[in-house]
C-alpha positions in Angstrom: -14.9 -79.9 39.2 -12.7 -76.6 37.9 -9.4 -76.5 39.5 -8.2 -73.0 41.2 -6.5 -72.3 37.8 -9.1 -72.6 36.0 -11.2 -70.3 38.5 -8.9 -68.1 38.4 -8.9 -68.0 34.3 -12.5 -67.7 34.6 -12.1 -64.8 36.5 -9.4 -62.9 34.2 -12.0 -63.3 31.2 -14.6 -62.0 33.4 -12.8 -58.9 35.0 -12.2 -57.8 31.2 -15.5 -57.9 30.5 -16.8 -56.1 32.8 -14.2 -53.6 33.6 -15.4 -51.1 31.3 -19.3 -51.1 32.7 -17.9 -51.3 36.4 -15.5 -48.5 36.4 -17.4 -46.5 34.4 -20.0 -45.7 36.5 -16.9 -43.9 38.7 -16.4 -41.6 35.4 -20.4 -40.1 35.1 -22.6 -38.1 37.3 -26.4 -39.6 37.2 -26.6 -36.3 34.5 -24.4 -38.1 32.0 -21.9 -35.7 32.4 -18.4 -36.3 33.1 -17.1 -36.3 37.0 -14.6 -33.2 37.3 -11.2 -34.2 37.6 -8.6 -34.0 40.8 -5.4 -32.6 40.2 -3.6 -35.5 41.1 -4.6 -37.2 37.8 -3.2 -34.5 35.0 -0.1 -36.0 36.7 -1.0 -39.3 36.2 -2.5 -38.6 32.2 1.2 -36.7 31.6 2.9 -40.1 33.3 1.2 -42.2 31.1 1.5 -40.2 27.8 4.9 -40.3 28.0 5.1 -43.9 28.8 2.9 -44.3 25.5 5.2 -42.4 23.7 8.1 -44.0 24.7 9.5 -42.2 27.8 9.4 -45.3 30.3 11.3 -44.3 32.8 8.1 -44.3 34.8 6.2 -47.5 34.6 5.0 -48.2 37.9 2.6 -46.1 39.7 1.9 -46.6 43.4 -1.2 -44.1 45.0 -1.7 -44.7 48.5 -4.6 -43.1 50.8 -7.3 -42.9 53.1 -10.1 -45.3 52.0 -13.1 -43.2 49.9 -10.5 -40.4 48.9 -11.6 -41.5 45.1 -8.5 -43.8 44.4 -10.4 -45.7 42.5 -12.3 -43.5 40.4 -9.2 -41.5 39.5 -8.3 -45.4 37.9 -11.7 -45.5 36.2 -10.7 -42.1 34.9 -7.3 -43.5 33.1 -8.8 -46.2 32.4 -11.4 -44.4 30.5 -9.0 -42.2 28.9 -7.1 -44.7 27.5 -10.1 -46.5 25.6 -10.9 -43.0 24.3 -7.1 -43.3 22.8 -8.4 -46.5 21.2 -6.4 -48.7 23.7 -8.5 -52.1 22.7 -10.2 -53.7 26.2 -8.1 -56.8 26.2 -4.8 -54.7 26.8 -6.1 -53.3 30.1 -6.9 -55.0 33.3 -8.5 -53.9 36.6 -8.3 -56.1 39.5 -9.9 -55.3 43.0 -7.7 -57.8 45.6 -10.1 -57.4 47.8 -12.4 -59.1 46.1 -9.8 -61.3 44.3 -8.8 -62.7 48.0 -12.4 -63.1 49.3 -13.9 -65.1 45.9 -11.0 -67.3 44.9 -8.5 -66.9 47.8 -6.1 -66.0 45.2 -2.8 -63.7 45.0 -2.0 -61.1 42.3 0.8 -63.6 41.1 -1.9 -66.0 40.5 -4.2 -63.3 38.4 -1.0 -62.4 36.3 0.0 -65.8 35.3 -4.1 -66.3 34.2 -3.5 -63.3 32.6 -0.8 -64.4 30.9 -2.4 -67.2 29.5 -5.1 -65.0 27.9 -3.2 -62.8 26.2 -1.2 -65.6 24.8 2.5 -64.5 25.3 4.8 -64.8 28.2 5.0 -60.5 29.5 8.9 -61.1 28.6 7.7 -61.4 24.5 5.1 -58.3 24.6 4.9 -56.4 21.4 2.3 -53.9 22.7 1.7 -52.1 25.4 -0.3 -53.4 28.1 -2.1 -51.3 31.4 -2.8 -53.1 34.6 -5.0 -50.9 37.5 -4.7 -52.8 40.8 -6.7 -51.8 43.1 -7.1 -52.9 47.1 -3.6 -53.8 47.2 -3.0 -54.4 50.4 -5.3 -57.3 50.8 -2.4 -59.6 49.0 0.8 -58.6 50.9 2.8 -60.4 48.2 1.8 -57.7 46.1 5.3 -55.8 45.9 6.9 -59.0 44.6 4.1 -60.1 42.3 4.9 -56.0 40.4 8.7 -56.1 41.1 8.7 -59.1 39.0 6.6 -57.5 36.3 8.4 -54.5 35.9 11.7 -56.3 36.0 10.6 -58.8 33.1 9.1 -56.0 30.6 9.0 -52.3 29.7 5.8 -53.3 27.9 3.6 -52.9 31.0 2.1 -49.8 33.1 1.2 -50.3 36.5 -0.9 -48.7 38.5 -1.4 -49.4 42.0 -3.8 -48.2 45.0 -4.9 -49.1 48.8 -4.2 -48.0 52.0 -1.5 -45.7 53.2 0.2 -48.9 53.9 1.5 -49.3 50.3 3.9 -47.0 51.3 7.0 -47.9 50.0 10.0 -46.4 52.1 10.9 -49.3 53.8 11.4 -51.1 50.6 14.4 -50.1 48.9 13.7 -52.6 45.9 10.1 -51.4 45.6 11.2 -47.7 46.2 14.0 -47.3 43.2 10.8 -48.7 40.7 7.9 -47.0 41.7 6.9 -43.4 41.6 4.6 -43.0 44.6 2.1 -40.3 44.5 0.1 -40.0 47.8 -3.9 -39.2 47.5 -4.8 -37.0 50.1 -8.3 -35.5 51.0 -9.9 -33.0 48.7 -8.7 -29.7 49.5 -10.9 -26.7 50.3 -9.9 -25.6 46.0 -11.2 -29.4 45.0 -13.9 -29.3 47.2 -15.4 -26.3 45.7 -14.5 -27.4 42.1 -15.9 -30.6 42.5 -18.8 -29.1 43.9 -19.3 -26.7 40.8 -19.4 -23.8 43.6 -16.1 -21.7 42.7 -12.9 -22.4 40.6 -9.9 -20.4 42.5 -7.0 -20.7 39.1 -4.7 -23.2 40.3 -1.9 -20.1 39.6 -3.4 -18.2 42.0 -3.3 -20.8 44.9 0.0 -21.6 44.4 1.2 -18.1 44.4 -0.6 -17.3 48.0 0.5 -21.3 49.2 4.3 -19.4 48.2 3.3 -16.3 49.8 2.2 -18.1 52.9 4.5 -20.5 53.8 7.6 -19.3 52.2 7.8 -15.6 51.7 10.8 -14.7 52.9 10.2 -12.0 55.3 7.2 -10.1 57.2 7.4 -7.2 54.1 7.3 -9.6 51.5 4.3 -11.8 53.1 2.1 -8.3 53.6 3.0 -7.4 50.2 2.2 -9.9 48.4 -1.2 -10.8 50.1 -2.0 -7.3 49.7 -1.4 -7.6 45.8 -3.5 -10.4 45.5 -6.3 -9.2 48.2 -8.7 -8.1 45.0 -8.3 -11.2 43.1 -8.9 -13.8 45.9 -12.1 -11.6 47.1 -13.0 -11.9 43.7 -13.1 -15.7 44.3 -14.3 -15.4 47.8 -17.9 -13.5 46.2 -18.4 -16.7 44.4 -18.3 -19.0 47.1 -21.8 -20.0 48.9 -21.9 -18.9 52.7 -22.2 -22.3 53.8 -19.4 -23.4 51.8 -16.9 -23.8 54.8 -19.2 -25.5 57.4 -19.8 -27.7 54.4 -16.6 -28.4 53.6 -15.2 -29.5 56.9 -18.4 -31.6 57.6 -17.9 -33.5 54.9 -16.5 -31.8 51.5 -13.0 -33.7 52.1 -14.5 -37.3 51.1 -15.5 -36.9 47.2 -17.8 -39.9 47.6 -20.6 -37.9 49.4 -20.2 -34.7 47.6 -23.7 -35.3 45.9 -25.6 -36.1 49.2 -27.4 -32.8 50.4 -29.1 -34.8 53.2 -26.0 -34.5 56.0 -27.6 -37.5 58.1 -27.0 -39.9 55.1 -23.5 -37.9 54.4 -22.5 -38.7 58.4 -24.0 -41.8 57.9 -22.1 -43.3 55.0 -19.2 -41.9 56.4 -19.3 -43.5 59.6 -19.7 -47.1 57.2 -16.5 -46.1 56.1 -14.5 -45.9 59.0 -16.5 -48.6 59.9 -14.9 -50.7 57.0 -11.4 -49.2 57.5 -11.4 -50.7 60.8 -13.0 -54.2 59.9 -11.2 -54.8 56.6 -8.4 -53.0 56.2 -6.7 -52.9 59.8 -7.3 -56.6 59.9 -5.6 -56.7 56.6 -2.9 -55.9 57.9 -2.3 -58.4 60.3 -1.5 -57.0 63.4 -4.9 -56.2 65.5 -7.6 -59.1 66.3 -11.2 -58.0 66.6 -11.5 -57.5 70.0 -8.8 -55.0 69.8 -10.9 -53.0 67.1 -13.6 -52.6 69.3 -10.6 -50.6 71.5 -10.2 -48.6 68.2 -13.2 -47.5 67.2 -13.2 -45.8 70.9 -10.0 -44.5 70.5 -11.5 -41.9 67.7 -14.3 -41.8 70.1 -12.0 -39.8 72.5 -9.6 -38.5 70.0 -12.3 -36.6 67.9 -13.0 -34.3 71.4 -9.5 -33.0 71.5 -5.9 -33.3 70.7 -3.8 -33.0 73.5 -4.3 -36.5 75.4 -1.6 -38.4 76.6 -1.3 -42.0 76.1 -1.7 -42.7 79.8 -4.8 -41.3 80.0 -5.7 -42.9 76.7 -4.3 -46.3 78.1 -6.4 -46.2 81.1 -9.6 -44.6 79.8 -9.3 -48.2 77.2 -7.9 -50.5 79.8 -5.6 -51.5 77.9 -1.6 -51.4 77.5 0.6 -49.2 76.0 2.0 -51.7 73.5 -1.7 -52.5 72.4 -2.2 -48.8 72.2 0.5 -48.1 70.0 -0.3 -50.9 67.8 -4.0 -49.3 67.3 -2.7 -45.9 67.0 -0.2 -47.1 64.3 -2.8 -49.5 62.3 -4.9 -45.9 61.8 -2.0 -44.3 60.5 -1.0 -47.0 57.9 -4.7 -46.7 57.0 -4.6 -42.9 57.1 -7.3 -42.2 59.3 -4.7 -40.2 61.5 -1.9 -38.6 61.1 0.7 -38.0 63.5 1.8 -34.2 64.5 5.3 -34.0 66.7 6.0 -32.1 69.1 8.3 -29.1 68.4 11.5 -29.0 70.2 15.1 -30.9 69.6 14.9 -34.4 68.9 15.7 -36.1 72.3 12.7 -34.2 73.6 10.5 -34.2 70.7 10.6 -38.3 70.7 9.7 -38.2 74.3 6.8 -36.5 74.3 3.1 -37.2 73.3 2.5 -36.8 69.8 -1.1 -34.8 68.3 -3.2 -37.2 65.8 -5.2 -35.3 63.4 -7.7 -37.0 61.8 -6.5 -37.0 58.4 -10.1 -35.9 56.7 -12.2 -33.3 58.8 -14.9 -35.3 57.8 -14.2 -38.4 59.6 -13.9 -36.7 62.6 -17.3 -34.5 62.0 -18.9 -38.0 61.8 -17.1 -39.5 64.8 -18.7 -36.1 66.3 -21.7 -36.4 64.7 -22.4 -40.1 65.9 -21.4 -38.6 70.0 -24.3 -35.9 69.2 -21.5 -33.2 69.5 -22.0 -31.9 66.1 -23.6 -28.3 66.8 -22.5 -25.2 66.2 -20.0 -25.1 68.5 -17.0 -22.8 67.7 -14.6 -25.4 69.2 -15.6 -28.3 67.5 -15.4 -26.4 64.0 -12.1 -25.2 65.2 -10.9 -28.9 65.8 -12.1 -29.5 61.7 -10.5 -26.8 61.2 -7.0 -27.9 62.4 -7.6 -30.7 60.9 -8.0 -29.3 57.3 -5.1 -27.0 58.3 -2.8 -29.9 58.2 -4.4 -31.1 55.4 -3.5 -27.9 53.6 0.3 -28.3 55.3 0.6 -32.0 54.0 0.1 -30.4 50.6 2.1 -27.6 51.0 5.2 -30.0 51.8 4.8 -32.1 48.3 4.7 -28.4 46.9 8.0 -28.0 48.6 6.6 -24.9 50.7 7.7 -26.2 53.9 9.9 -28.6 55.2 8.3 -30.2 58.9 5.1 -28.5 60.3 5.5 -29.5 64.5 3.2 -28.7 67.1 3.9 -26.3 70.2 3.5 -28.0 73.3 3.0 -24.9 75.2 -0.6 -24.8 76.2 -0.3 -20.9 75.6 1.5 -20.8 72.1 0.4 -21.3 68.7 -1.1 -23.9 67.0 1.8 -24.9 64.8 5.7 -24.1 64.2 6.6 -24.4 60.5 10.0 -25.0 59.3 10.8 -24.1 55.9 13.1 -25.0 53.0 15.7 -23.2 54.2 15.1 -23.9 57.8 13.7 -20.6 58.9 11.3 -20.8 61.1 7.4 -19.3 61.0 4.5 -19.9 63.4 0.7 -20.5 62.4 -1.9 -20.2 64.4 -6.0 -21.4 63.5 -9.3 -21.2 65.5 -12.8 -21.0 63.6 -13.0 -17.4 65.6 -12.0 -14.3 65.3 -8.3 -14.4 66.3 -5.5 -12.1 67.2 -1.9 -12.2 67.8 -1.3 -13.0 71.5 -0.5 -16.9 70.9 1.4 -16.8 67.6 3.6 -14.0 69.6 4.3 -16.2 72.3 5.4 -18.9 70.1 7.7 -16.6 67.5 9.7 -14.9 70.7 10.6 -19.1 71.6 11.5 -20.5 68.3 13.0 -17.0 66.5 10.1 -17.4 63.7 10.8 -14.0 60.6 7.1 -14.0 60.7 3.7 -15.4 62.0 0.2 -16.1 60.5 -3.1 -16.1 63.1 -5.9 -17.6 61.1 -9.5 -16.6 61.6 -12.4 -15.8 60.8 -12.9 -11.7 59.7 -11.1 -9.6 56.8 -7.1 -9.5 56.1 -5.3 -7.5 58.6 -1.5 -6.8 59.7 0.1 -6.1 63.4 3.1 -4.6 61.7 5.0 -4.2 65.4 4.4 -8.2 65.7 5.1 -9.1 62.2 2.0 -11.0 62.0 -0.4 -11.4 59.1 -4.1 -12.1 60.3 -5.3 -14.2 57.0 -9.2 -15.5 56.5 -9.2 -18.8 57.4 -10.6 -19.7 54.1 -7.3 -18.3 52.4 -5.5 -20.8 54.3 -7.4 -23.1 52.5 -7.5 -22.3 49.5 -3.5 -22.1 49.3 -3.3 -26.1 48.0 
């Protein structure tokens, strides 16, 4: 009978020869022809470059995110690029701990000391350069150590590393000081319609009307400027199918069912994967049995029909306790599947109120919807995906260093949103799927003292000069990340 060890050597060999058929049906379309690339990974390419070239003060890659947000194909896609560069198969090594745990029960220590063995050197005595892709990370929760270790023994080794937002590293000041972590959101409105060979909006462009947005300095410079670039972004907008917005927030945020025309299958497969986020991945992470995921999967029942519940109501409409609820509520935001919205207003009161949760992809709410038979035409449902897409686009605007904190105003009769920039000015943004006008961003800039506000809408660009509010197309807004 094979011991574990040799199981687990077994499985080393294995993994390296397959690797290169597995991932790369994650680099072609059924056409042959190469998947289009996110942006996230000309970051990663110019990371790795310079490690190959000798710049290794980056060695250790850490890309946390929702579950189907293409994590794994953007490793496919190094992965592919390096064997282009003639990096031979044996130096690069893709393990899944997912399946790692469930066939061998086995840790990512385990699979590096088997790979060890293979390549016939202890990682301290490397005279080459060696890639490892680790993917499903947070199935092992040794998994920090097992790279800590790594990266502390050699400067020979590149490490990339994906799962669920759980990998995130601020509580771990050893992790933290090693890894560059690089966080894979959603597609954005731009991906989507890249992706989708629909429109390509120049990346200079959207950042200029992202600046313009969210950090012009005051109302003149804001109406200026989007007046400058009114012709070229209608120039975009003329290339962009009518349905491309309906499309986009129904499902165009998960890559994975970009190809899939029929939207019953598309709804389908996305409801399998929040299925899977809430039977595999919260229960990787050790805090919720399975009776208490039943009690999840309602929660985004009732959260995908609104945003302002309190956790009483939610508590009672469940039956269960507040601790259990936060413990759900928490598990979906390690897993990314919401994402938690504050309340604006000075910290004593901001903690003590009920926070929003957006779903983090329109998409997953649209199938939560879907599932309810909600999903119509409704101009209040779209606006819901639409909020949710809006702070999509605000989650990217803050890595872009746009904005500092986007809160929420509790007021029932203000704005959507109160933005607070780099330099802690103030702005208010308001969304609906509709045609909007100025009443509730007004409300909301009189309270917090905002230079300017943005109502988002549905219609042409227009200004309320006496306001100092910009009425933007909501696609605009979109397209700004």
């Amino acid at each position: 009978m094979l011991t574990k060890e040799e199981l687990i050597s077994g499985y080393i060999i294995d993994a390296i020869g397959r690797a290169e058929d597995r991932l790369g049906q994650k680099v072609f379309e059924r056409s042959g022809e190469r998947l289009e690339q996110r942006d996230d990974l000309a970051r990663i390419f110019s990371i790795v470059d310079d490690f190959r070239s000798g710049r290794r003060q980056v060695r250790w890659l850490v890309l946390p995110g929702l579950r189907g947000v293409g994590k794994t194909t953007m490793l496919a896609q190094t992965f592919d690029r390096l064997k282009a560069m003639g990096v031979p198969k044996d130096d690069m090594l893709y393990l899944s701990l997912d399946d790692l745990q469930l066939r061998l029960g086995a840790s990512l220590n385990d699979a590096l000391t088997a790979y060890e063995r293979k390549i016939g050197t202890a990682f301290e005595s490397l005279r080459k350069d060696i890639f490892l892709f680790i993917d499903e990370a947070h199935f092992d929760p040794s998994w920090p150590q097992a790279v800590k270790s790594l990266y502390d023994r050699t400067e020979n080794v590149f490490t990339i590393v994906t799962g669920s937002s759980a990998l995130a590293l601020s509580g771990n000041v050893d992790t933290a000081r090693r890894a560059l972590e690089i966080d894979v959101l959603p597609l954005s409105y731009r991906e989507f319609l890249k992706l989708d060979k629909n429109a390509n909006m120049p990346r200079d462009l959207s950042r200029r009307l992202g600046h313009l947005l969210f950090s012009s300095p005051d109302y003149d410079t804001l109406k200026n400027g989007l007046m400058e670039i009114e012709t070229a972004l209608s120039a975009v907008e003329i290339m962009i199918k009518p349905y491309s917005l309906g499309s986009y927030l129904r499902k165009g945020s998960l890559p994975y069912v970009l190809g899939i025309e029929d939207e019953t299958t598309a709804m389908s497969l996305i409801s399998s994967t929040i299925d899977r986020v809430l039977e595999r991945d919260l229960l990787a992470q050790r805090q919720l049995d399975r009776p208490t995921l039943i009690k999840a999967s309602n929660l985004l029942s009732y959260l995908a029909f609104g945003d302002r519940l309190s956790q009483q109501s939610l508590s009672t409409n469940l039956g269960i306790n507040r601790v259990t609820l936060s413990a759900i509520l928490g598990g979906l935001e390690n897993a990314d599947v919401i994402h938690r919205v504050m309340p604006y207003g000075p910290e004593s009161t901001r903690l003590r109120r009920t926070p929003q949760y957006r779903f983090t992809s329109p998409a997953m709410r649209a199938a939560v919807l879907a599932q309810l038979g909600r999903l119509g035409s409704d101009n209040a449902d779209y606006g819901l995906l639409l909020e949710d897409a809006t702070v999509l686009a605000m989650r990217r605007a803050s890595s872009d260093g746009n904005l500092r904190r986007f809160d929420f105003d509790p007021k029932a009769s203000g704005a959507d949103f109160v933005i607070t920039r780099g330099d802690g000015s103030r702005m208010v943004l308001e969304v609906g799927f509709g045609r909007k006008g100025t009443k509730q961003a007004l409300s909301t800039m009189k309270d917090v003292e905002a230079i300017y506000g943005l109502s988002v809408g549905r219609g042409s660009l227009r200004f309320d000069d006496e306001d100092m509010v910009a009425m933007v197309p909501r696609e605009w807004l979109l397209l700004s990340c």
